[in-house]
C-alpha positions as CSV (number, residue, x, y, z in Angstrom):
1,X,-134.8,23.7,-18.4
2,X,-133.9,20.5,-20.6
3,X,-131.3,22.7,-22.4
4,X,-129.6,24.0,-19.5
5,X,-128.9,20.4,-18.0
6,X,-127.9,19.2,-21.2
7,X,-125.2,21.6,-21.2
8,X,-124.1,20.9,-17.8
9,X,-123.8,17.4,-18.8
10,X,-121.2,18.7,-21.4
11,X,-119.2,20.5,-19.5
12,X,-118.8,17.7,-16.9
13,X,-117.8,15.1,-19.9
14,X,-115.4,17.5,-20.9
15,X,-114.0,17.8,-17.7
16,X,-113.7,13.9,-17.3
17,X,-111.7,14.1,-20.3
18,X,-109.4,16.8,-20.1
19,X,-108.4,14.9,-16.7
20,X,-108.0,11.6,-18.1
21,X,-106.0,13.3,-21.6
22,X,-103.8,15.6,-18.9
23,X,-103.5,11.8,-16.9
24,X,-102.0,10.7,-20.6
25,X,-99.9,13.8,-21.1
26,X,-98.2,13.4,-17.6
27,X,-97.5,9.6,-18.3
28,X,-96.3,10.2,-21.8
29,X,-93.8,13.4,-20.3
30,X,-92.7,10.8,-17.4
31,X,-92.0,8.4,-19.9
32,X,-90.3,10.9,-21.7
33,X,-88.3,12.4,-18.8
34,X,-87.4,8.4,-18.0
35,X,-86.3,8.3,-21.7
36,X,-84.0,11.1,-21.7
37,X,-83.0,10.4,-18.1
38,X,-81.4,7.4,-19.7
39,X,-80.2,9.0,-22.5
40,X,-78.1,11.7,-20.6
41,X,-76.9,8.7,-18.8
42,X,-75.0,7.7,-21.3
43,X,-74.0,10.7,-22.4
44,X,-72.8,11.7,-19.5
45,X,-70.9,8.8,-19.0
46,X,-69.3,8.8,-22.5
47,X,-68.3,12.5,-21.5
48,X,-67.1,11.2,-18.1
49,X,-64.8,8.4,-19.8
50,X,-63.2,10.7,-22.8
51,X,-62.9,13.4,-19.7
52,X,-61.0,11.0,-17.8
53,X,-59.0,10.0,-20.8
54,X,-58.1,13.6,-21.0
55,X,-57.5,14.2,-18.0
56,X,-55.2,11.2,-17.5
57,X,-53.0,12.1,-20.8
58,X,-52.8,15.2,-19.7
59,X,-51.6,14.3,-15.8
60,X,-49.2,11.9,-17.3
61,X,-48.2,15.0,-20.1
62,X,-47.9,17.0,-16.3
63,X,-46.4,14.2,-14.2
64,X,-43.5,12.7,-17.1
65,X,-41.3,16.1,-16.2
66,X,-41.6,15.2,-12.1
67,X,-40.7,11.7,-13.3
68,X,-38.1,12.3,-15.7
69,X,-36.5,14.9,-12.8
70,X,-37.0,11.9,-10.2
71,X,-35.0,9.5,-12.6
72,X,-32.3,11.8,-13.0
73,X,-31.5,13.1,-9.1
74,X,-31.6,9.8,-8.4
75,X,-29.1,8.6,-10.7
76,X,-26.9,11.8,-9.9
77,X,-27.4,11.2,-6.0
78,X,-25.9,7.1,-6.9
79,X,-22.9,8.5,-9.2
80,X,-22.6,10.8,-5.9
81,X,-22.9,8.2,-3.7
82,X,-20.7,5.8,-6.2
83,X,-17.6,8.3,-6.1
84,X,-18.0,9.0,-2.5
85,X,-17.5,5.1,-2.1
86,X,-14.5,5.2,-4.6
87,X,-12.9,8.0,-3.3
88,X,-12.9,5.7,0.7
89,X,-12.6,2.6,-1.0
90,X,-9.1,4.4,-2.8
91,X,-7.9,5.9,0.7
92,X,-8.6,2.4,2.6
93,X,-6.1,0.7,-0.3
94,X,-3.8,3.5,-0.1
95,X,-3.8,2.7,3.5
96,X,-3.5,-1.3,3.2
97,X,-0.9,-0.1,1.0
98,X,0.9,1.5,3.5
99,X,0.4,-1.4,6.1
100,X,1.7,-3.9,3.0
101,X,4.9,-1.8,2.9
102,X,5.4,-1.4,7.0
103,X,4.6,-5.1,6.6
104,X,7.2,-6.2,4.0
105,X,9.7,-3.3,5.5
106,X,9.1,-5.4,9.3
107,X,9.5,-8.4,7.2
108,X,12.6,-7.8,5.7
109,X,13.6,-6.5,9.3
110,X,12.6,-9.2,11.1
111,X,14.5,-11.6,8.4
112,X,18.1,-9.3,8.5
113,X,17.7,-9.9,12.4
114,X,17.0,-13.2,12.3
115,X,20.4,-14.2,9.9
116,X,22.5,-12.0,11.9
117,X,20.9,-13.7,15.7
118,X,22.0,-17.0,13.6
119,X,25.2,-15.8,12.3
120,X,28.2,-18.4,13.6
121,X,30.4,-17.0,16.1
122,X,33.4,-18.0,18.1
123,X,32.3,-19.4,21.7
124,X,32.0,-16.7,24.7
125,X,31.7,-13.6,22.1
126,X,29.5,-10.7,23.1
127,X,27.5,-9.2,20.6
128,X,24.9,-6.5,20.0
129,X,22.8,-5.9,16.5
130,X,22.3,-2.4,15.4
131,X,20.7,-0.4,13.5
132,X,22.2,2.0,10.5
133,X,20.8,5.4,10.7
134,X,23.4,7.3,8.3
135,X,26.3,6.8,5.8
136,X,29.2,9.0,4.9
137,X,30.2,7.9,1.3
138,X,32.7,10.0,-0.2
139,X,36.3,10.1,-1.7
140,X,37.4,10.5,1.6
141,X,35.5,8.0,3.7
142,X,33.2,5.4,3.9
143,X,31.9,5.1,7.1
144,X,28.4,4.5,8.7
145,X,26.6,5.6,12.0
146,X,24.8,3.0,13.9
147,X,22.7,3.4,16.9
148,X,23.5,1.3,20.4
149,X,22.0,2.9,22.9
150,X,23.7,2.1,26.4
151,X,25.0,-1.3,24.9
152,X,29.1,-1.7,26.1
153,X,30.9,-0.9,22.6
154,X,34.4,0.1,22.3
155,X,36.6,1.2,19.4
156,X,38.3,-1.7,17.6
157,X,34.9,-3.9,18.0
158,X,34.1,-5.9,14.7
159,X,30.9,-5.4,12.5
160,X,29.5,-8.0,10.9
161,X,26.3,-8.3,8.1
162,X,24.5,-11.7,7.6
163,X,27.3,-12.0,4.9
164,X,29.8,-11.2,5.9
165,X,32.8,-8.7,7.1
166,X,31.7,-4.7,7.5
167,X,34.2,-2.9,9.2
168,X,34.8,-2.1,12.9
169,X,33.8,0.3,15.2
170,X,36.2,3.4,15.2
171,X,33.9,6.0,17.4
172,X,31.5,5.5,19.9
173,X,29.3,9.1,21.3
174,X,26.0,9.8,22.5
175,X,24.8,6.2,22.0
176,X,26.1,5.9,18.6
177,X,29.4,4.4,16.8
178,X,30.7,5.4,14.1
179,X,31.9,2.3,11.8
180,X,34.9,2.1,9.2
181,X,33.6,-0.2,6.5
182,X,36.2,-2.5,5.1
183,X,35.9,0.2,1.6
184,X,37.1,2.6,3.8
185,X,40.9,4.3,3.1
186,X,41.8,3.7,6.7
187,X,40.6,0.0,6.9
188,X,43.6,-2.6,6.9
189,X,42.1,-5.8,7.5
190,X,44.4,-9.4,8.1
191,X,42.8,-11.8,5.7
192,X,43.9,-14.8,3.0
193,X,43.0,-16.7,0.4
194,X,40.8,-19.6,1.3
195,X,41.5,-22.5,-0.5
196,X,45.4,-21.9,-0.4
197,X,45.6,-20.0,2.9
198,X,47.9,-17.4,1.7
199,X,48.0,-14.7,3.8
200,X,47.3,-10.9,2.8
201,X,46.0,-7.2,3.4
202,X,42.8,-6.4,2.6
203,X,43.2,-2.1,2.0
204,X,40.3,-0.2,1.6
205,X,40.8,2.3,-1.4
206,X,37.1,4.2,-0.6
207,X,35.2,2.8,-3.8
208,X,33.1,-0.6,-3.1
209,X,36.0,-2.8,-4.1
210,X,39.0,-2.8,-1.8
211,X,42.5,-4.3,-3.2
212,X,44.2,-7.2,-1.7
213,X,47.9,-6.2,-0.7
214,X,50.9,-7.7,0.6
215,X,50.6,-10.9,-1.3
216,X,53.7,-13.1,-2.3
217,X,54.5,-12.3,-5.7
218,X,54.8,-16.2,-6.6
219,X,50.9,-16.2,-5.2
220,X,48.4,-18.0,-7.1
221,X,45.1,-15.7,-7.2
222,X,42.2,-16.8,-9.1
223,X,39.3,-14.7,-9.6
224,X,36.5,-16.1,-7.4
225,X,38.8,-17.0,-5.1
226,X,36.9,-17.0,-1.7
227,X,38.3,-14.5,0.8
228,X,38.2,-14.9,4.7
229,X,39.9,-13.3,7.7
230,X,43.4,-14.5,8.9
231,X,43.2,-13.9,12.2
232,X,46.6,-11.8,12.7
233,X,46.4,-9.6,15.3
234,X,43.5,-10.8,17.2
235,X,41.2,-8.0,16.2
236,X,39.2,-10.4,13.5
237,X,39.0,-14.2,14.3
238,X,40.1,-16.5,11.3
239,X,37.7,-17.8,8.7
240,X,35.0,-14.7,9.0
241,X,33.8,-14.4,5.2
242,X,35.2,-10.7,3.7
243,X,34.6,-11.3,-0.2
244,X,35.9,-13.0,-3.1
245,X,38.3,-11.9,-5.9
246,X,36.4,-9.5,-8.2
247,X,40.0,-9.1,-10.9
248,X,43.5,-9.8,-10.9
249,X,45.9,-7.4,-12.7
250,X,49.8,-7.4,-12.4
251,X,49.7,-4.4,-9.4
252,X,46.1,-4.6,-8.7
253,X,43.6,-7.9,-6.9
254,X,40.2,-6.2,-6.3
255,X,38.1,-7.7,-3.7
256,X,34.2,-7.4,-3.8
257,X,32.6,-7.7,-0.5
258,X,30.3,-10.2,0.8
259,X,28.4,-7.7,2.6
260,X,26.3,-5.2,0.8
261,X,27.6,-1.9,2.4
262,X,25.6,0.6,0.4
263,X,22.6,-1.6,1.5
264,X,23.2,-2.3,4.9
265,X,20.0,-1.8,7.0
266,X,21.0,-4.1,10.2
267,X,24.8,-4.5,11.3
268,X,25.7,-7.3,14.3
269,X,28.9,-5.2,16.1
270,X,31.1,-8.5,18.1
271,X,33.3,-8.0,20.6
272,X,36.2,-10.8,20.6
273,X,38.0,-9.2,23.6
274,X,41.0,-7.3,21.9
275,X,40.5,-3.2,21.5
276,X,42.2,-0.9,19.4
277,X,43.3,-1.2,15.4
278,X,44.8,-3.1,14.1
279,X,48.7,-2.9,14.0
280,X,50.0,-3.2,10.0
281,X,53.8,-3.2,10.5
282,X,52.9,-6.2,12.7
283,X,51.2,-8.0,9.9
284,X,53.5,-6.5,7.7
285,X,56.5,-8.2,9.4
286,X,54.6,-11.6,9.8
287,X,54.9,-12.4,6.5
């Protein structure tokens, strides 16, 4: 009987100790699993940081194509908005270009009309200003159209510039005269010498310097010699400005108009109260 117990005794003891060694087992594998817990933590988070790395090299390698694309349609879309500007901002100055030239065009307008509103005239003389809307400029006339509307103009009225002597009116139709400029073939114009009032025709030979006829051989003509209108036969009042003495030759004193005629934009037609042409055999016998 003593052996028996005995031997249970053992196998108690042994029991007690496999529990406390599997006690020391499971705090040693705890301690373990806490050791390589941390461990791995590490690891893993070294893995998570070169991963991120990675990945972020290779979402900029991904994203530098969008970017580089983005760069470029925007700087195409501002070269396309750029020229889009130009291309307005050239048609606005083509425009104020335009309005600069109606301007200077309504300037130069508004100045002709002004000079010929202050040009002198006799007292009680009705006058009109016109505008020129054609020329006839040839070897067999030199001639202008102006329009008048429904103003009262007759044949035989005189034209004036802010310069002087044009012409007269030889037509009037449909609202518009006809004008023989003082170049003109036909034009015979009274005039004389300013400074020594000697007394002449002025002959229109259709090129833009009409000769002085009819002058007393003993006649002292200089060149610059200011010419004015004589007033012989009433058509053209005495002292209107016609020109000055261009050249003197032994058969031949050419005259240069005051007024501009291939020029002539604005034209002030007078009316002095005598119609028709004038009369050279009259002026012809008067001297």
């Amino acid at each position: 009987m003593k052996r028996r117990r005995s031997l249970f005794l053992d196998f108690d003891r042994l029991k007690l100790l496999a529990k406390k060694f599997a006690l020391v087992i499971l705090f040693l594998i705890a301690l373990l699993l806490m050791l390589l817990n941390k461990n791995q933590k590490n690891v893993i988070d070294n893995i998570t940081t070169s991963g991120t790395g990675v990945v972020a090299s290779v979402v900029d390698v991904l994203v530098f194509p969008a970017k580089v694309f983005s760069v470029v349609y925007d700087f195409i879309y501002e070269i396309g908005t750029v020229r889009k500007r130009n291309i307005k901002l050239e048609q606005e100055n083509n425009e104020l270009k335009l309005l600069r030239d109606k301007y200077e065009a309504l300037e130069i307008e508004n100045k002709l009309l002004t000079e010929l509103l202050n040009f002198a005239t006799l007292p009680n003389v009705n006058y009109i200003s016109a505008k020129v809307v054609a020329e006839e400029s040839d070897a067999f006339a030199q001639a202008m159209v102006a329009y008048v509307g429904k103003a009262d103009v007759k044949k035989g009225d005189v034209v004036l510039s802010d310069k002087g002597v044009v012409g007269r009116v030889d037509t009037v139709k449909s609202s518009y005269a006809k004008i023989i400029t003082l170049a003109d073939i036909n034009s015979k114009i009274p005039v004389m010498i300013e400074k020594n009032r000697i007394r002449g025709i002025l002959s229109g030979n259709n090129t833009p310097f009409p000769e002085l006829t009819f002058i007393p051989l003993d006649a002292k003509i200089n060149v610059g010699d200011k010419i004015v209108t004589s007033g012989v036969s009433g058509v053209f009042p005495a002292g209107l400005p016609v020109g000055q003495v261009l050249s003197v030759a032994k058969n031949e004193i050419k005259v240069k108009p005051f007024a501009l005629l291939e020029k002539l934009e604005y034209i002030k037609i007078v009316k002095y109260g005598i119609d028709g042409l004038i009369n050279i055999d009259e002026e012809v016998s008067d001297e």
